[in-house]
MARVO-5470 format. One line per 8 residues: number of its first residue (from 1); their letters; for each residue x, y, z of C-alpha. Coordinates in nm, 3 decimals. Layout:
MARVO-5470
NUM	a	X/Y/Z | ...
END
This chain:
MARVO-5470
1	xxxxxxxx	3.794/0.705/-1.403 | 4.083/0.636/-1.595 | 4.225/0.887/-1.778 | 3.949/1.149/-1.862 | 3.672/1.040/-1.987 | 3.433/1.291/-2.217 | 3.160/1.523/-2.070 | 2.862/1.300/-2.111
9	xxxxxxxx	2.985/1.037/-2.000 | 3.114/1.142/-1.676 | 2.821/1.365/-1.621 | 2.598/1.045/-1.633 | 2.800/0.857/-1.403 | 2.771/1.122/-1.121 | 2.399/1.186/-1.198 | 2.363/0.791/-1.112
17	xxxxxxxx	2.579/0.778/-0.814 | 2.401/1.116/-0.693 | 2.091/0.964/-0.714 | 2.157/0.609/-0.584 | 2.331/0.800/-0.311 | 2.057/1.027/-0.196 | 1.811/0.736/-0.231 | 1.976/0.509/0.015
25	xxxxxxxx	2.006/0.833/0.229 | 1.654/0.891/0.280 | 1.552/0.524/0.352 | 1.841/0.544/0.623 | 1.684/0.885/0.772 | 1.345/0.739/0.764 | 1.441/0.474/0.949 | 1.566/0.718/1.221
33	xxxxxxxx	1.227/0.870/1.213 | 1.102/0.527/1.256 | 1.337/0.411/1.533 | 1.245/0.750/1.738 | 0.828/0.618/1.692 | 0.918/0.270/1.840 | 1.108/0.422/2.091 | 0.848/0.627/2.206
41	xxxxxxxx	0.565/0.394/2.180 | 0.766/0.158/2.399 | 0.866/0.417/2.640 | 0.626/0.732/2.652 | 0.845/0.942/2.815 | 1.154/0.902/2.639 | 1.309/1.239/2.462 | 1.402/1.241/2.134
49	xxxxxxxx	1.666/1.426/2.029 | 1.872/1.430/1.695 | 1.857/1.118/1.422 | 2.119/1.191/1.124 | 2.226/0.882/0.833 | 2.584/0.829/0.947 | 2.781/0.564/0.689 | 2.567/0.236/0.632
57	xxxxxxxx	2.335/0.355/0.864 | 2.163/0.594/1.113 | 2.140/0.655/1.489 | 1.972/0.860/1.724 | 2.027/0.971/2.016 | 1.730/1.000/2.377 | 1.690/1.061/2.696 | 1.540/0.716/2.823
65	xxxxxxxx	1.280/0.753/3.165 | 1.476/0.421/3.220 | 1.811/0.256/3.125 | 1.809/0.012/2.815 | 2.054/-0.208/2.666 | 2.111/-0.392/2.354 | 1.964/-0.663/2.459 | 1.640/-0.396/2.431
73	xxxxxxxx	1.732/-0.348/2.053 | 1.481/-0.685/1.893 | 1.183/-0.592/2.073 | 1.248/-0.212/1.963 | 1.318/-0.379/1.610 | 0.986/-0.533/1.643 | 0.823/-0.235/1.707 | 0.982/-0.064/1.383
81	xxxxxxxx	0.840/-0.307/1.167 | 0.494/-0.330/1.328 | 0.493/0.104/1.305 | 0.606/0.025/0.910 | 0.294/-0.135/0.826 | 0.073/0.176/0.892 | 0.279/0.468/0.757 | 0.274/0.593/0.415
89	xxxxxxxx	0.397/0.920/0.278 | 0.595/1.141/0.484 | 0.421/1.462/0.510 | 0.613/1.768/0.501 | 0.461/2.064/0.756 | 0.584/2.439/0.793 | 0.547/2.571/1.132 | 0.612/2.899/1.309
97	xxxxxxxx	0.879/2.924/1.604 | 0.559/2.949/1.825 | 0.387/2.654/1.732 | 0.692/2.417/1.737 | 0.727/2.514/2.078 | 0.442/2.448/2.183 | 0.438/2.133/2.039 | 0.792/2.027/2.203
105	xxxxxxxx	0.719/2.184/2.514 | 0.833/1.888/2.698 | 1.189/1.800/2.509 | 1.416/2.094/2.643 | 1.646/1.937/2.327 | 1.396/2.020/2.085 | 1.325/2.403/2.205 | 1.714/2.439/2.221
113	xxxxxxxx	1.691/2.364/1.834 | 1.458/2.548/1.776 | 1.581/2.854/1.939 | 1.901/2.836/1.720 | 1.679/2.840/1.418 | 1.479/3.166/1.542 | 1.352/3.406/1.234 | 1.399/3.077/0.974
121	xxxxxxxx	1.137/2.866/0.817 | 1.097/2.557/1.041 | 0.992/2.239/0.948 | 0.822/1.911/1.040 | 0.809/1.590/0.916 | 0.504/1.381/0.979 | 0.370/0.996/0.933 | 0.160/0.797/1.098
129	xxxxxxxx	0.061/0.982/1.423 | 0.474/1.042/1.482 | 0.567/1.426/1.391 | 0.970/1.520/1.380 | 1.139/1.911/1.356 | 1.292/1.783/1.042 | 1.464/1.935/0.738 | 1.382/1.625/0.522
137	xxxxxxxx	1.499/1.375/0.297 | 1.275/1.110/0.318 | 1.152/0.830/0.095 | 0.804/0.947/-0.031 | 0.631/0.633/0.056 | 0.717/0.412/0.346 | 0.596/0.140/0.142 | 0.978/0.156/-0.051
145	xxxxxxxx	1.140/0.070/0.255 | 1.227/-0.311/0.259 | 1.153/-0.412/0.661 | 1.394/-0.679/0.642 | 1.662/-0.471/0.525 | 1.759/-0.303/0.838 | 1.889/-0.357/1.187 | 1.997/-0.219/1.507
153	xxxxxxxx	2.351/-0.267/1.582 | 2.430/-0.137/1.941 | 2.364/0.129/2.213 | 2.629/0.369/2.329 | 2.673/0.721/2.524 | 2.660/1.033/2.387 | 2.657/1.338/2.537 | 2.432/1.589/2.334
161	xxxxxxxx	2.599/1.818/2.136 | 2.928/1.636/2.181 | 2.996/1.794/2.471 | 3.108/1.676/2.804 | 2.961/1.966/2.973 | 2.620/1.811/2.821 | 2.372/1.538/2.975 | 2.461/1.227/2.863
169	xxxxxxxx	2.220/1.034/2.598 | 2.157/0.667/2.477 | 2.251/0.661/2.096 | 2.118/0.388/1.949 | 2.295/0.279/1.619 | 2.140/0.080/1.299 | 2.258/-0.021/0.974 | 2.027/-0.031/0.606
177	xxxxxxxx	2.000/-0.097/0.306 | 1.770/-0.075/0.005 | 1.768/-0.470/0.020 | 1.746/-0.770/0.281 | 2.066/-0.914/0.037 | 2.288/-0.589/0.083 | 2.236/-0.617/0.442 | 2.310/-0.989/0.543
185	xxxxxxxx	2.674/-0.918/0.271 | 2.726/-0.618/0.538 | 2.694/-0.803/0.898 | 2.833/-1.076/0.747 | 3.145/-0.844/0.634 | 3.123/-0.685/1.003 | 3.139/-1.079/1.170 | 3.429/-1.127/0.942
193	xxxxxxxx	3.596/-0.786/1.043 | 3.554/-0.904/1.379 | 3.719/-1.215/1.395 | 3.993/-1.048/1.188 | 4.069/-0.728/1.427 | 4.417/-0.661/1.463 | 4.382/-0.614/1.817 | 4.299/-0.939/1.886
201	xxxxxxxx	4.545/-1.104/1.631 | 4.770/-0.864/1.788 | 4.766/-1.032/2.086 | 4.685/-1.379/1.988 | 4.985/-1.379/1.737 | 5.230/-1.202/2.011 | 5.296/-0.922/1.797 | 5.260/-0.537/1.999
209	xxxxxxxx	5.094/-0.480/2.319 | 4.994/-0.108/2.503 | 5.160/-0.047/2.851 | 4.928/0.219/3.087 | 5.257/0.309/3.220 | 5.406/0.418/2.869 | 5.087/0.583/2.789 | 4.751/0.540/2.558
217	xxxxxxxx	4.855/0.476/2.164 | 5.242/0.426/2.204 | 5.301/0.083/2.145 | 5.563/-0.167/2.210 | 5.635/-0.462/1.955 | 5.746/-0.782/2.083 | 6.029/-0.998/1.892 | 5.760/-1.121/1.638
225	xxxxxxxx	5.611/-0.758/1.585 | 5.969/-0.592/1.555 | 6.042/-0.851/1.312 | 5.735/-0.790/1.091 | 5.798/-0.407/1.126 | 6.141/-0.453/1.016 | 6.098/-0.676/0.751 | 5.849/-0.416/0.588
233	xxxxxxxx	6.100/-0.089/0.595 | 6.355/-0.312/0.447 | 6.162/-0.442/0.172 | 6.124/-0.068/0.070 | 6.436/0.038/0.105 | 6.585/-0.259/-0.085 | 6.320/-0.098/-0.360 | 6.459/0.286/-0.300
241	xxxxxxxx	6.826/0.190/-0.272 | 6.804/0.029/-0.631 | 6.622/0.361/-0.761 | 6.894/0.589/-0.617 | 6.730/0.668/-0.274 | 6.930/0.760/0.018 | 6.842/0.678/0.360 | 6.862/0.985/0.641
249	xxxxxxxx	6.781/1.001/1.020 | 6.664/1.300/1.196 | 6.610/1.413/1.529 | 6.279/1.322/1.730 | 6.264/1.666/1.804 | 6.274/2.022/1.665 | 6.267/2.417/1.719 | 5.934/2.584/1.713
257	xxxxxxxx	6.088/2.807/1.483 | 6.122/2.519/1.219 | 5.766/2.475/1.219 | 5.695/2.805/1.195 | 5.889/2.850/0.852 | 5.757/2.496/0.730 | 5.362/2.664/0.821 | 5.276/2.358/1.000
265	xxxxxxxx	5.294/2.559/1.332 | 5.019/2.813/1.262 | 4.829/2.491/1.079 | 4.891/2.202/1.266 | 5.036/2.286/1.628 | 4.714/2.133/1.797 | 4.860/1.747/1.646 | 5.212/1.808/1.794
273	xxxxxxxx	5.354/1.752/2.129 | 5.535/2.029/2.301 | 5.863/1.947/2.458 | 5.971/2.156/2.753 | 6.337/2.188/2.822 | 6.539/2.220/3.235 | 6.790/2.411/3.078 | 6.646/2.635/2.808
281	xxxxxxxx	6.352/2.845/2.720 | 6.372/2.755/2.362 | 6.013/2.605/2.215 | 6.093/2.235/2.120 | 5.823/2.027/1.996 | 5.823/1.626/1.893 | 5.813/1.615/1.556 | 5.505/1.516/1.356
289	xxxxxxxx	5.657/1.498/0.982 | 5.982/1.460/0.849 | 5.992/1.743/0.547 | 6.089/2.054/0.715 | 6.356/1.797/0.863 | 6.494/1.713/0.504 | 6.484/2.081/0.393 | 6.761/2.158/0.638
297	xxxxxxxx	6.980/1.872/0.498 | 6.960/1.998/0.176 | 6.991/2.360/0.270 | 7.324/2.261/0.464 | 7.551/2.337/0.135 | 7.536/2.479/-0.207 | 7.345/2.263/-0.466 | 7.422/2.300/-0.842
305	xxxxxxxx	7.157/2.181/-1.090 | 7.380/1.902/-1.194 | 7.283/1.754/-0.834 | 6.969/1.715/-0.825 | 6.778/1.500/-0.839 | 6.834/1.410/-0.452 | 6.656/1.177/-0.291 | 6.656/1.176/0.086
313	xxxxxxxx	6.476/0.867/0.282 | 6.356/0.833/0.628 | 6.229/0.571/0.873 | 6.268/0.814/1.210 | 6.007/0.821/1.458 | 5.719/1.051/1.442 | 5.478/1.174/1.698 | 5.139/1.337/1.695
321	xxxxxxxx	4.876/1.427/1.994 | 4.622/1.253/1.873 | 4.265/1.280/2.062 | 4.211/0.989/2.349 | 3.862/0.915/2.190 | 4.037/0.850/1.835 | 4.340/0.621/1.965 | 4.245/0.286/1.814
329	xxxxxxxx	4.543/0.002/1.866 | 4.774/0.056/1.578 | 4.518/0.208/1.338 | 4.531/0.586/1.505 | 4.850/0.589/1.755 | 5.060/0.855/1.894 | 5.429/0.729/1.800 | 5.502/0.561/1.452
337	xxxxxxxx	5.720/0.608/1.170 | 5.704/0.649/0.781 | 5.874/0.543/0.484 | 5.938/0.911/0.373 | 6.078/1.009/0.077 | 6.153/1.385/-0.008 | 6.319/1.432/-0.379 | 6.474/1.812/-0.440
345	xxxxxxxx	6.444/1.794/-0.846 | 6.419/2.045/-1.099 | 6.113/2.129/-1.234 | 6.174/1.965/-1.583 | 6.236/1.656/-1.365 | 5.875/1.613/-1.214 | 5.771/1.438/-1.436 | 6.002/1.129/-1.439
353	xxxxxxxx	6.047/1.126/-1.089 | 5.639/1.124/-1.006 | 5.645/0.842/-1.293 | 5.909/0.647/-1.088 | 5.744/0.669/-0.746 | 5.392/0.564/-0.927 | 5.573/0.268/-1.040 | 5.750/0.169/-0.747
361	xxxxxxxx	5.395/0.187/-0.555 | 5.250/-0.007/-0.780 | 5.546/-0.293/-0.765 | 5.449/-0.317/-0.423 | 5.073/-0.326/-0.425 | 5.087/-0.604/-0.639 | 5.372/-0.815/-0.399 | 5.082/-0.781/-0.114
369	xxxxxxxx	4.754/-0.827/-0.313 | 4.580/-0.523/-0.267 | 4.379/-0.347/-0.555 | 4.341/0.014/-0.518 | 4.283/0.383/-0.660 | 4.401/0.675/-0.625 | 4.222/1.002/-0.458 | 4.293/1.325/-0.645
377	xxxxxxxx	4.298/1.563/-0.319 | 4.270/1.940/-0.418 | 4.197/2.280/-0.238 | 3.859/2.370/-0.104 | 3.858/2.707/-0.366 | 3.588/2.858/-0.060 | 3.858/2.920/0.170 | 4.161/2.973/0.040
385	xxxxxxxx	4.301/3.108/0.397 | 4.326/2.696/0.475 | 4.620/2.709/0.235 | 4.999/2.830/0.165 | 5.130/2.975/-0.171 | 4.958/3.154/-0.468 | 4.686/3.056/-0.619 | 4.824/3.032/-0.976
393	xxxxxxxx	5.046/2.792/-0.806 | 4.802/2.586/-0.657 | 4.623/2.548/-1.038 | 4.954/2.481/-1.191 | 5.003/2.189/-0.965 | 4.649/2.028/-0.969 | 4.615/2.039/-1.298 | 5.015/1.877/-1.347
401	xxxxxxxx	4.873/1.612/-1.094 | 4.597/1.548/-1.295 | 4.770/1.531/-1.617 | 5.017/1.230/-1.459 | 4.793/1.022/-1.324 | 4.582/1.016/-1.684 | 4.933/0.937/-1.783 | 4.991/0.663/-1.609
409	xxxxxxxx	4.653/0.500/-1.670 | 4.577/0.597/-1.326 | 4.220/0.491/-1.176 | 4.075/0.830/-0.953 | 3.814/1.027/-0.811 | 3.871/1.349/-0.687 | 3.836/1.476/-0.340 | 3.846/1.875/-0.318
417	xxxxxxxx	3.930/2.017/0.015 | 4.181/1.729/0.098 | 4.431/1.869/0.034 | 4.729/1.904/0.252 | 4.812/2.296/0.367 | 5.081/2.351/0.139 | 4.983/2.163/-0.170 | 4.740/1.874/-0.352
425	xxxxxxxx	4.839/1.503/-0.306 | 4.773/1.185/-0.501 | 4.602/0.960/-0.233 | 4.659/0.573/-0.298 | 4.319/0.388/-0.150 | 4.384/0.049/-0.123 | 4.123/-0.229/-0.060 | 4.168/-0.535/0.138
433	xxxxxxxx	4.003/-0.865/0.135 | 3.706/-0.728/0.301 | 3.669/-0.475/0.060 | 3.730/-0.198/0.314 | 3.976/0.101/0.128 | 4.259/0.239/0.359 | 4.437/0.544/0.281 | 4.819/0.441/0.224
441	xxxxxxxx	5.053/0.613/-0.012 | 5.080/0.982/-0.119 | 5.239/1.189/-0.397 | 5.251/1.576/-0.392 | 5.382/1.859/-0.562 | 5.531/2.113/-0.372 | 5.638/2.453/-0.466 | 5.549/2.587/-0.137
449	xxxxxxxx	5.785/2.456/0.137 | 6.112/2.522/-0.042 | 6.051/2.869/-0.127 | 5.958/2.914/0.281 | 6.313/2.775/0.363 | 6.477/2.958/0.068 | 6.611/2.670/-0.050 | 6.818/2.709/-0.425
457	xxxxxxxx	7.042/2.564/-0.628 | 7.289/2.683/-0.904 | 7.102/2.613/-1.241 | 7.304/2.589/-1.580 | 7.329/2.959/-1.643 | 7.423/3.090/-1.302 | 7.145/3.190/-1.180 | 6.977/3.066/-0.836
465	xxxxxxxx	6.632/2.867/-0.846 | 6.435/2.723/-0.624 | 6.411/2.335/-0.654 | 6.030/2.155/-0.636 | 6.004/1.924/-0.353 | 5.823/1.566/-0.448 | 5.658/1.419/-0.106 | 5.614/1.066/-0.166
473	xxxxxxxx	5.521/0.729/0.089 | 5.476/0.407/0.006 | 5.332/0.214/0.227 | 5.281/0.494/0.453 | 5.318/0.409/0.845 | 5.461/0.034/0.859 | 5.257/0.013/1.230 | 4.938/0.085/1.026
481	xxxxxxxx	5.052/-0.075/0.761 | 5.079/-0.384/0.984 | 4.717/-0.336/1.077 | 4.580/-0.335/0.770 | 4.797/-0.660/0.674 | 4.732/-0.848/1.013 | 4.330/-0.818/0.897 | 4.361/-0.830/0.536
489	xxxxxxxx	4.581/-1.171/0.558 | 4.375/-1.214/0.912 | 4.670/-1.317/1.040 | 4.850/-1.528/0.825 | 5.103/-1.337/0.683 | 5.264/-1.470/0.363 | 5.603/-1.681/0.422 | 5.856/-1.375/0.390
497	xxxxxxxx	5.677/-1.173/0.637 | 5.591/-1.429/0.845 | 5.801/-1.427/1.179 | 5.753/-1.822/1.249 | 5.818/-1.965/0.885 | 5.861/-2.292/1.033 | 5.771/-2.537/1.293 | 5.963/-2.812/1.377
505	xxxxxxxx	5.730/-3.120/1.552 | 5.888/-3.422/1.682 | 5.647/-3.706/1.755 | 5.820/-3.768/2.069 | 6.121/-3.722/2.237 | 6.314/-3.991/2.058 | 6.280/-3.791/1.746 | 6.426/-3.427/1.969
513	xxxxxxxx	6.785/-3.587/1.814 | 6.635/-3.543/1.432 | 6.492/-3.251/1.513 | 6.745/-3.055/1.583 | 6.975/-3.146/1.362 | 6.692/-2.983/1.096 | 6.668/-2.695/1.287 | 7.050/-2.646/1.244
521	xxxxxxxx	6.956/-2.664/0.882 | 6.728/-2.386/0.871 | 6.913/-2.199/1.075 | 7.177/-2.252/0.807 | 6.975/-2.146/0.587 | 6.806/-1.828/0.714 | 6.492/-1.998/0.775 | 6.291/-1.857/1.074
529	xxxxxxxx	6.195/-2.113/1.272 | 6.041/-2.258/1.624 | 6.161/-2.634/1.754 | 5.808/-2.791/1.960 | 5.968/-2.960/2.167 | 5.766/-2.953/2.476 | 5.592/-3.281/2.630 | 5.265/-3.276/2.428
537	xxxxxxxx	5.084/-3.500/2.145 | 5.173/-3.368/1.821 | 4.782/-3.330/1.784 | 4.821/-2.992/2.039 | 5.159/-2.947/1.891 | 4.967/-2.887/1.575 | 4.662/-2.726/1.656 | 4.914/-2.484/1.864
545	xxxxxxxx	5.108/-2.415/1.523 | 4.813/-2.327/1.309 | 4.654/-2.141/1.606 | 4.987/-1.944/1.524 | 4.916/-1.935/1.178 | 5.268/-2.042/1.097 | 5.333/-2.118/0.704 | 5.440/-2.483/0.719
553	xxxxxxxx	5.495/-2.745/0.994 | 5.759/-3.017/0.971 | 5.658/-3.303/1.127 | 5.928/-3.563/1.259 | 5.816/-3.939/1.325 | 5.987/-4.275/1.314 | 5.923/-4.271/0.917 | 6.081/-3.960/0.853
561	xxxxxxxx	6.451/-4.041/1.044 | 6.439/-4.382/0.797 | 6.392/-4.176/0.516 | 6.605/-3.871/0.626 | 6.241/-3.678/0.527 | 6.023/-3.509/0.728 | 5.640/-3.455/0.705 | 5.528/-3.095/0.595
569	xxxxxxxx	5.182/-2.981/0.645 | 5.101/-2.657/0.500 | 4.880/-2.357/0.670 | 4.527/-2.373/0.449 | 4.636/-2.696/0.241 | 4.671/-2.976/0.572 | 4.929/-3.271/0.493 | 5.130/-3.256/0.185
577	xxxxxxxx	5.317/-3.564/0.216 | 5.744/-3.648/0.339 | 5.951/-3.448/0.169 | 6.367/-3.503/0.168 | 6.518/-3.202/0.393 | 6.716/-3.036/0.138 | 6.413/-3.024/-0.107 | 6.225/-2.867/0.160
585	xxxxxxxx	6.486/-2.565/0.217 | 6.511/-2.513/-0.127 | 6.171/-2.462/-0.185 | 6.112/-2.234/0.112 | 6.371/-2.031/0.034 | 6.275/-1.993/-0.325 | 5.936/-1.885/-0.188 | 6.056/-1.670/0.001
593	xxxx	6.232/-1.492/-0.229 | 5.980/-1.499/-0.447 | 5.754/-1.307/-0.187 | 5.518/-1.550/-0.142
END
């Protein structure tokens, strides 16, 4: 939505998506029903256990007499679509505790469920001679279901339950949709996803690698990677140091006792990494966030009201314990930083101070291309122990959040009980080339942190008050922010950002001369570049510079020295023609600053 729209109209909009939503649901469950039939049929003594719709899909999990694989998955794909053709409806059954054991005598899984569910109405779901404990959601008619628009993805482990302590199960995974069309757009987005996975770019491009002797999701960044990290925190600042930001840097590590004021000890000590001193007994731990960091800058002298706004910055290191399971190159790491900005204002300056940060997000969505909305995150109202500060506070501040982004022409959905612990944020989604949305700036409100540290200032009267404290990242983590890049660009990253800007390509060694001569030119000029001068055929030389997904390539002949030229060939376009030196530089560098 943008700004609010009325009643009707936004009650018919979720009516549709609820609907569309719970359709597509129950084909994808019925499908699980399905796969568990063909499983069965091909092995008889295979145990089914649980089948749930998971995103763009469904899986469920057995206890196979025998090993399978995916190489398994056709024929059991086969056997789906044969099963199709004889079911109808999906018949719903009530059942006593008694006679669902007796009827899953032999799946210990099954009793185990149904023991949990003792003294409540169970439930099966039956079609064709196949019978499920199910709680429903089916399509009424089999017939609905489109057999070319599904497929079987892969096989994995699972232990049931989701616990190690558990046998361990073959989970077999699918994807479907309502139509044969939706799906071929999806594996063909998934084959496209694939070739552009950052973790393969990654190391293709020479950008990061992971050490087993540093440890799982700390990585290290090469030359090029540094660079491209870099080059991203000082595009923002360049942004915050015109806007009247000012950078800080902070300590890796912190009392217990901090967190403990700042709340995110009692709410989020399971994500941080204790830090054990030789010489004390002190509780240190690494820290996770920078605010309760900034709050003890600003609490370090007396602030009068004709001070604030103040803007503190922050590119330190961060650190959180997340799970092994979750680690996932630079998408989910342990160590990264953020491009953190905390503002101390008074509360009649909110409201130009969000406006500014929405702005200067939006500036920089549009230099790398990605569309986007925001996510409206609010309190789950159900459990308000989740949460810090009043609740009048907390309605205050989600309806002021509200209120800005209609403001600001704002497109948003809400997402209740996503909030953060001490107050709502203003998510920015953004959505790369594959149409996949990543979660990447934030805005919040908060009233709660700086009355927890006591912080005040002076106001106009004399009196103390407690200041609001504005959260606000751009692009959020530059390492993620790299990942999402590296696949939305799949690699080639536009001229600015690009490490390698230019490569230099002598024919042959009587052209080395030439050659560097231009690369003196560049380097002159602040042009990032790489001289090829190895003994190769500029065919490889080529190949090896677009393999590299470098911008341009200046290629040096006998043709070019005559006409004190060289030959550029452009990544995407091929062979643009000679082009004088000078005219070259020139129009890199106004590319270049032109963020292109």
């Amino acid at each position: 939505m943008i700004g609010k729209v009325n009643s009707v109209e936004n009650g018919l909009f979720w009516y549709y998506f609820i609907v569309a939503k719970e359709k597509i649901e129950n084909i994808r469950h019925s499908l699980a029903h399905l796969l568990a039939a063909a499983a069965l049929e091909l092995w008889p003594d295979t145990k089914p256990t649980i089948g749930p719709v998971i995103e763009n899909g469904f899986y469920y999990d057995f206890e196979f007499p025998e090993p399978i694989s995916e190489e398994d998955l056709p024929k059991i794909e086969n056997k789906m679509r044969e099963i199709l053709k004889t079911w109808d409806e999906f018949e719903r059954v009530e059942i006593t505790e008694k006679e669902a054991k007796k009827l899953f005598a032999g799946n210990p899984y099954k009793l185990e469920l149904i023991q949990e569910y003792t003294g409540q109405e169970l439930t099966l779901y039956k079609s064709g001679d196949f019978v499920d404990l199910c709680r429903g959601g089916h399509v009424k008619n089999a017939k609905n279901i489109d057999p070319e628009a599904f497929k079987l993805t892969s096989v994995a482990g699972a232990y049931w339950r989701g616990s190690e302590n558990n046998k361990m199960l073959t989970r077999i995974y699918g994807v479907a949709f309502e139509t044969k069309k939706e799906l071929d757009e999806h594996l063909n987005m998934i084959e496209e996803a694939q070739k552009r996975d950052h973790r393969k770019l990654g190391k293709q491009l020479d950008l990061f690698t992971f050490s087993e002797l540093i440890g799982s999701g700390l990585p290290l960044y090469t030359p090029k990677g540094a660079f491209i990290r870099r080059a991203l925190n000082d595009y923002i600042e360049s942004l915050q140091i015109k806007a009247g930001y000012m950078q800080v840097w902070t300590p890796q590590i912190a009392k217990a006792e901090l967190f403990k004021v700042s709340g995110h000890y009692d709410k989020y000590k399971d994500g941080m990494f204790r830090v054990v001193s030789n010489y004390s007994e002190e509780e240190f731990y690494l820290k996770p966030m920078n605010c309760p960091q900034h709050t003890q800058i600003y609490a370090s002298q007396m602030r009068s009201y004709r001070d604030l706004p103040i803007r503190y910055t922050d590119f330190a290191m961060l650190y959180r314990d997340e799970k092994p399971g979750e680690l996932n190159g630079l998408a989910r790491v342990r160590s990264f930083s953020q491009d953190d900005c905390h503002i101390f204002c008074r509360e009649d300056q909110v409201d130009k101070e969000m406006d500014a940060a929405l702005a200067m997000i939006k500036e920089v969505m549009a230099t790398f291309g990605l569309k986007y909305r925001y996510c409206l995150s609010t309190r789950d109202k159900k459990h308000p122990e989740k949460y810090l500060g009043e609740p009048k506070v907390w309605d205050k501040v989600e309806e002021w959040a509200e209120k800005i982004m209609q403001r600001n022409k704002i497109d948003y959905f809400d997402a209740p009980g996503e909030a953060a612990f001490y107050a709502p944020k203003m998510d920015l989604m953004a959505t790369d080339a594959l149409g996949r949305e990543w979660q990447l700036s934030t805005v919040q409100i908060d009233f709660v942190m700086p009355q927890r540290f006591g912080l005040t200032y002076v106001d106009k009267d004399g009196k103390e008050k407690t200041p609001v404290m504005l959260h606000r990242a751009i692009i959020g983590s530059p390492e993620r922010f790299m990942m999402i890049l590296l696949e939305h660009y799949a690699g080639a990253f536009p001229l600015w950002l690009s490490p390698v800007q230019v490569v230099v390509a002598p024919i042959s060694d009587s052209q080395l001369e030439y050659a560097i001569e231009f690369c003196d030119k560049l380097k002159e000029a602040d042009i990032r570049f790489e001289l090829y001068d190895q003994n190769e055929t500029i065919g490889k030389k080529i190949r090896e510079a677009e393999l590299q997904k470098v911008p341009y390539i200046a290629v040096i002949g006998k043709k070019e020295i005559d006409a004190g030229a060289i030959a550029v060939r452009k990544r995407g376009q091929g062979d643009l023609g000679q082009m004088k030196t000078e005219e070259f530089i020139v129009k890199i560098r106004e590319e270049v600053i032109d963020k292109k």
